[in-house]
C-alpha positions as CSV (number, residue, x, y, z in Angstrom):
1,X,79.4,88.9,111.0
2,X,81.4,86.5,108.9
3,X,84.7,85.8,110.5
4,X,84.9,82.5,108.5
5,X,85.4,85.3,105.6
6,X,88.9,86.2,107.0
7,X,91.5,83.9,105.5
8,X,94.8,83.4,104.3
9,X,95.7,83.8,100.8
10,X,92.9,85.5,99.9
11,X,91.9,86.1,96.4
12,X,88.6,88.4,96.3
13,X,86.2,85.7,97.0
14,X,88.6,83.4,98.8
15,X,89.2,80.3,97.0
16,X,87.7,76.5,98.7
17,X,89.8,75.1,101.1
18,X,91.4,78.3,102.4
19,X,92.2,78.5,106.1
20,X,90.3,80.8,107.9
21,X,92.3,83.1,110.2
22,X,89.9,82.7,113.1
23,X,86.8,80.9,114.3
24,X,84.0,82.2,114.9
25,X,84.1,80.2,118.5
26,X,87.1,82.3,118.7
27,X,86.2,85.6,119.2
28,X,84.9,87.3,122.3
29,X,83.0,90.2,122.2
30,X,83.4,93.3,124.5
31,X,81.8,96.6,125.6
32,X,83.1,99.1,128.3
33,X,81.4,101.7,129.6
34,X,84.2,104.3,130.3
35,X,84.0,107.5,128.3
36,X,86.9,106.9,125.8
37,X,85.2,103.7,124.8
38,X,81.9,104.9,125.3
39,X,79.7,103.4,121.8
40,X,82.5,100.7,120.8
41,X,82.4,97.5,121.1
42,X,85.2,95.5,120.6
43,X,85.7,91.9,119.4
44,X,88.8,90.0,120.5
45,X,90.3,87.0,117.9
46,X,92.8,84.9,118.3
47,X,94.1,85.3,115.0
48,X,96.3,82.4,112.8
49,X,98.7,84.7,111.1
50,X,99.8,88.3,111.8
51,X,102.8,89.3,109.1
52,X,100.7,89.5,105.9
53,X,102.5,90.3,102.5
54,X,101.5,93.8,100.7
55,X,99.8,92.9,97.0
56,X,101.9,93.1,94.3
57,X,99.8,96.0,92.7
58,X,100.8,98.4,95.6
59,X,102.5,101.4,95.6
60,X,103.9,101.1,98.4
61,X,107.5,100.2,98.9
62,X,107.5,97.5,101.6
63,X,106.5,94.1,101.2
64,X,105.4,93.2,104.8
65,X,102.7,94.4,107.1
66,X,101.8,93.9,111.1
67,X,98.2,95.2,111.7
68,X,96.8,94.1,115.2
69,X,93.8,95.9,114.6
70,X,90.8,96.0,112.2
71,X,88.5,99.0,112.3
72,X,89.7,102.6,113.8
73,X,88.2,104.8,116.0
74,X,90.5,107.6,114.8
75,X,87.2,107.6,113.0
76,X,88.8,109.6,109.8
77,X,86.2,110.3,107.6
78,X,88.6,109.2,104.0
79,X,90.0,106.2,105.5
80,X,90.7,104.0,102.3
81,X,90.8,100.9,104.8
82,X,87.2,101.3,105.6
83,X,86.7,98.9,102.7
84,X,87.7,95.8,104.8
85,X,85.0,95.9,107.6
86,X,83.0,95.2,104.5
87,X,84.8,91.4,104.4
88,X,83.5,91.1,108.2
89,X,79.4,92.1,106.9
90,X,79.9,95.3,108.8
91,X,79.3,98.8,107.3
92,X,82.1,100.9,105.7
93,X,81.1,103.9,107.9
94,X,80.1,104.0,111.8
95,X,80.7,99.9,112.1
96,X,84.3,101.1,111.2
97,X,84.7,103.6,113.7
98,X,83.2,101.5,116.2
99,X,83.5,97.9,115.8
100,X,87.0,97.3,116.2
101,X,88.5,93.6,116.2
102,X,91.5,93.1,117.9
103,X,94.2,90.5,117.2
104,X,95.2,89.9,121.0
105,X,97.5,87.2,120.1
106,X,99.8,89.3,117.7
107,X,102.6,89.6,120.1
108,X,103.4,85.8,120.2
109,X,102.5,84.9,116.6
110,X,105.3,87.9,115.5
111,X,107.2,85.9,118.0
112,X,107.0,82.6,116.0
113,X,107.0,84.4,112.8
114,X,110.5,86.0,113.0
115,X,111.6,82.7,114.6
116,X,111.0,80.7,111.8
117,X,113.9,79.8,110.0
118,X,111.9,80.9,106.6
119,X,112.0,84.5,107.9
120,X,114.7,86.5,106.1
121,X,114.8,89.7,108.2
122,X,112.3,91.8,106.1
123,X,111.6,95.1,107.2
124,X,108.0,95.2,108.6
125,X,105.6,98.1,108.2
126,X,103.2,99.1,111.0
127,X,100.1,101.6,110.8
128,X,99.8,100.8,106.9
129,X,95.8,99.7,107.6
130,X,94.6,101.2,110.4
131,X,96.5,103.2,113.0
132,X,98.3,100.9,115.6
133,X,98.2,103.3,118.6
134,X,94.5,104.3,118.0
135,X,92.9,104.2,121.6
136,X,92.4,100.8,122.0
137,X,95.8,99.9,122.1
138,X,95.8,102.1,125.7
139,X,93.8,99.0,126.5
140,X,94.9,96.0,124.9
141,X,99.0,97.0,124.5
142,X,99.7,94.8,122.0
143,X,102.3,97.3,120.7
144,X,104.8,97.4,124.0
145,X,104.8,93.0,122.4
146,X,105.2,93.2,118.8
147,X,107.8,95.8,119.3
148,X,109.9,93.8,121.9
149,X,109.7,90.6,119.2
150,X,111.6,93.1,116.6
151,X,113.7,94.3,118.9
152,X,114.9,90.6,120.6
153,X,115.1,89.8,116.2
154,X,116.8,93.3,115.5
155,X,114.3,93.0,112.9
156,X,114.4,96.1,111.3
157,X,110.5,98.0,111.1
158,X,108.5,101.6,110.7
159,X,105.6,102.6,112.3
160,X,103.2,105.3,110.9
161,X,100.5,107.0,113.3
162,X,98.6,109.8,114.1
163,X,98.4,108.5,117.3
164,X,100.3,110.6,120.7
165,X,99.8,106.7,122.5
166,X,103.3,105.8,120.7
167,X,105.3,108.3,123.0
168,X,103.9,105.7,125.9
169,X,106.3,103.0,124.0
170,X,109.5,105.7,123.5
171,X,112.5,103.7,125.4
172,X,111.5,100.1,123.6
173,X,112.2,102.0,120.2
174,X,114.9,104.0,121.2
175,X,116.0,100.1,122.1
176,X,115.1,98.7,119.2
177,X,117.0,101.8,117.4
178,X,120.2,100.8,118.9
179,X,120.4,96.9,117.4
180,X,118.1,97.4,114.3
181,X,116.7,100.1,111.6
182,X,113.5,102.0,113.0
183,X,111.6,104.5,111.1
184,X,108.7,107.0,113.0
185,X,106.4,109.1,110.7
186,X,103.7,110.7,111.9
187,X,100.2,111.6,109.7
188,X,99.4,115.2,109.5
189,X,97.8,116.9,106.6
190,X,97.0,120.1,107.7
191,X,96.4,122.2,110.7
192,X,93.5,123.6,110.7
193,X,91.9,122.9,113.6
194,X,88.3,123.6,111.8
195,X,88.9,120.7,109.6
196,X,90.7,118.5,111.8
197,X,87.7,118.7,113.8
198,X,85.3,117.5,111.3
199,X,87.6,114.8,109.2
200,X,89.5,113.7,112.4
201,X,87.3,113.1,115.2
202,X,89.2,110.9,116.8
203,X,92.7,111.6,116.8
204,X,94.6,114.0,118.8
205,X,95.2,117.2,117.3
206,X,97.6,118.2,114.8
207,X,100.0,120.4,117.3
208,X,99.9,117.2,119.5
209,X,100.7,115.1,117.1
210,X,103.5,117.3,116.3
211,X,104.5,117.2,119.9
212,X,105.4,113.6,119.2
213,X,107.4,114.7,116.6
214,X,109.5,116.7,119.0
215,X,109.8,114.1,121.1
216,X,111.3,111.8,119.2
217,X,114.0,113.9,117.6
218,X,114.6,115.0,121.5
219,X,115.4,111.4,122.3
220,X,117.4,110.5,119.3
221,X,114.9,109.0,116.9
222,X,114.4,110.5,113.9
223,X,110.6,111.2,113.0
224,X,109.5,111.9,109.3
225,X,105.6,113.9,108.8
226,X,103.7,112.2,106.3
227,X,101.6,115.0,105.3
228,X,98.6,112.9,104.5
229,X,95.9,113.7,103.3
230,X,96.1,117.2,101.6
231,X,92.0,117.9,101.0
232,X,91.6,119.7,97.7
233,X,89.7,123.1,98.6
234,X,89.8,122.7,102.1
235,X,93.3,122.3,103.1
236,X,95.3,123.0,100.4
237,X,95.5,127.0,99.4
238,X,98.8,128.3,99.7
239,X,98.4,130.2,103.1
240,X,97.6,126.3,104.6
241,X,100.0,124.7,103.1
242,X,102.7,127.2,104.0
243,X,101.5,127.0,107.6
244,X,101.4,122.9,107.8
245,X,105.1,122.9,106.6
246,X,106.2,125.7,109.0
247,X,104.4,123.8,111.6
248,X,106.3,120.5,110.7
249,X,109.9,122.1,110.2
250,X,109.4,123.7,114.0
251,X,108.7,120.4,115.2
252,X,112.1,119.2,114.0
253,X,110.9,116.8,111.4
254,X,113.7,114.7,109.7
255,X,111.4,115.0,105.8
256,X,108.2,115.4,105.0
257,X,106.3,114.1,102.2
258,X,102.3,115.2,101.0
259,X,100.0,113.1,99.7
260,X,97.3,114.1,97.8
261,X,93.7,112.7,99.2
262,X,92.0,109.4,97.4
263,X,89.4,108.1,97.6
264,X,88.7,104.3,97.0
265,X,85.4,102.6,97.5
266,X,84.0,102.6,101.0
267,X,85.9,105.3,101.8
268,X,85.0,107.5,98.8
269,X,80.6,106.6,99.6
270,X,81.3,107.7,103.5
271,X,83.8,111.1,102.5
272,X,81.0,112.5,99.9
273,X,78.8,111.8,102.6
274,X,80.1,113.6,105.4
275,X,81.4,116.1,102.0
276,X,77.3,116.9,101.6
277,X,77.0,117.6,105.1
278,X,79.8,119.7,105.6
279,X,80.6,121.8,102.5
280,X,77.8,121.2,99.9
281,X,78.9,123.5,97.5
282,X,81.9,121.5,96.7
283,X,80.6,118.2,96.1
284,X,80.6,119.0,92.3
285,X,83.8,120.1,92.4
286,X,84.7,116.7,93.7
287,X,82.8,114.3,91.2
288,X,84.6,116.3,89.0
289,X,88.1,116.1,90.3
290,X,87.5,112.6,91.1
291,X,85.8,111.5,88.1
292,X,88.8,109.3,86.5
293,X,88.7,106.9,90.2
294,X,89.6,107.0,93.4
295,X,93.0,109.6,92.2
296,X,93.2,112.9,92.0
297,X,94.3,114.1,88.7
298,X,97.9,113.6,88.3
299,X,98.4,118.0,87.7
300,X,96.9,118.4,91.0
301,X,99.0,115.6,92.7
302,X,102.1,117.3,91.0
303,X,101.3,120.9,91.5
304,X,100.7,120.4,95.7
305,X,104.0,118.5,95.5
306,X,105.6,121.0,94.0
307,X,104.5,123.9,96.9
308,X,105.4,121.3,99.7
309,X,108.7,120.9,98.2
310,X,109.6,124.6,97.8
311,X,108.3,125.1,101.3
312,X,109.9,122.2,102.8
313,X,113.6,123.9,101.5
314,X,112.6,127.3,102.4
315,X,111.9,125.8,106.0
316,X,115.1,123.8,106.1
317,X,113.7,120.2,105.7
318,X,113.6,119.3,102.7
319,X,111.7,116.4,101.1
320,X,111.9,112.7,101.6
321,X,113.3,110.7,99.0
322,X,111.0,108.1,97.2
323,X,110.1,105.9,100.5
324,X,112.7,106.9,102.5
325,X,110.6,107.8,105.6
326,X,108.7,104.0,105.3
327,X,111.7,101.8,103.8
328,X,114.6,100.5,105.5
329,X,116.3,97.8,103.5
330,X,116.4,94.4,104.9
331,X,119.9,93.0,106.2
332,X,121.5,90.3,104.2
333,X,120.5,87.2,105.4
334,X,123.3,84.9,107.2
335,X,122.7,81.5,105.2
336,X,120.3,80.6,102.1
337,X,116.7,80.0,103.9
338,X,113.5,78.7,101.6
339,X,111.4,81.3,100.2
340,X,109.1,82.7,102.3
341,X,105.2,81.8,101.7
342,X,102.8,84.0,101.4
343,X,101.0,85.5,104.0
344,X,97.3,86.9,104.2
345,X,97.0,89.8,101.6
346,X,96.6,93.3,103.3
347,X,95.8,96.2,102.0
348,X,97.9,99.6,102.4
349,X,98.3,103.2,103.3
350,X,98.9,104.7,99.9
């Protein structure tokens, strides 16, 4: 496993004389025999930077991440970070699932990080790589720690998660939510508990993850549904989609948004995979929807948008605007400060 790999300012080879983010004499490697951690091991860094800068080239419209894990045992069979364990010499498919490496110092090096008198106050995205409240943070908590640093900062953030562990962490937000901007979404793409079953094994289910939905509108923090991935011919006819935005609008979701599912490299080799397995019949249909790259075409993207829209007014929620459910914009900052260098380049969500 090359940890050395790991480093700041990373170009895609990593360039001589780049620092690596941890030693190899710095991880520690774990297995517990319990039955939600049954098969995983886990490998424990102390890492040397934990607020990484988005690449340029992203669509996404934030420009910082937090991601104190690698790997997901969310185990989501089109997970576009699934590509990274490759940087580590570990496999794109079970190795992520099941080889998780775990930043336990995140906490502290936020800490320092929003104490530096480089930091400007940015808005920090969570859950943009891998989920943040997948089931090793029951173990490790790092979350309950990064989450107090913002707060103590009244550094404004969003978190993004399939993940029912969050509600565990509900009074530090609705703290945070009182000195700083917060933003909740929540990932659900469809209901079907048929599929969910198959591309999802290891989240909790939809209507649970709707639940959390509920409960943060309950305790005064609004929660937006990212409805992520839509699955061309297996979760988006009409009759589903109608469903997954009544399902959302019940829950009391502030905006929903859908996504259309992509498929980058080492997530698109492990999907088709599990595609060939599953449904058979369609894996033509998807060589040929997905023949231009890792995007649906943009008339597909456009028309499922379109239905999620009109059902999202019918319902009473009505779409978000462009990034509102991830993007809060920074507060001013109180005096000039030096521009801030870059940190370790992340991929994201979207």
């Amino acid at each position: 496993m090359r940890w050395d790999n790991l480093v700041e300012n990373a170009s895609t080879n990593g360039p001589t004389g780049d620092i690596a983010l941890f030693r190899t004499d710095a991880v520690t490697t774990r297995t517990f025999d319990t039955p939600e951690f049954r098969g995983i091991t886990f490998h424990e860094v102390r890492a040397r930077s934990i607020v990484n800068r988005v690449p340029g080239a992203s669509r996404m419209p934030f420009e910082w991440t937090v991601n104190p894990y690698r790997g997901c045992t969310h185990a989501c069979v089109y997970c576009f970070a699934r590509r990274t364990h490759s940087y580590l010499d570990l496999d794109t498919g079970l190795d992520f699932d099941s080889q998780i490496v775990v930043k336990i110092n995140a906490p502290e090096l936020l800490r320092d990080r929003l104490a530096s008198p480089q930091w400007q106050g940015a808005h920090i995205a969570m859950g943009t790589n891998v989920d943040c409240y997948q089931r090793a943070e029951g173990r490790y908590r790092l979350m309950p720690g990064i989450i107090s640093a913002l707060r103590d900062r009244a550094n404004p953030f969003s978190i993004l998660t399939k993940g029912t562990l969050i509600l565990r962490d509900l009074e530090l937000l609705r703290q945070a939510a009182d000195v700083t901007e917060v933003g909740v979404s929540v990932s659900v793409g469809f209901t079907d508990r048929e599929l969910w079953r198959t591309v999802e094994p290891g989240t909790p289910s939809p209507e649970r993850r709707l639940d959390v939905v509920r409960a943060m509108t309950a305790n005064g923090i609004d929660c937006a549904v990212l409805m992520a991935p839509v699955i061309p011919f297996l979760g988006d006819s009409p009759d589903q989609l109608r469903a997954t935005v009544r399902a959302i609008a019940a829950a009391g979701a502030t905006s929903v948004t859908p996504l259309a599912l992509h498929l980058r490299p080492g997530a698109r080799e492990w999907f088709m995979t599990w595609l060939n397995r599953h449904h058979p019949g369609l894996v033509d249909r998807y060589e040929r929807l997905y023949a231009d790259g890792a995007y649906a075409p943009t008339s597909y993207q456009r028309r499922i948008t379109r239905q999620v829209h009109e059902l999202a007014d019918e319902y009473g929620i009505g779409p978000a605007g462009r990034g509102t459910a991830r993007r809060i914009p920074p507060p001013p900052a109180l005096a000039p400060t030096p521009e801030q260098p870059p940190g370790a380049t992340q991929l994201t969500l979207l």
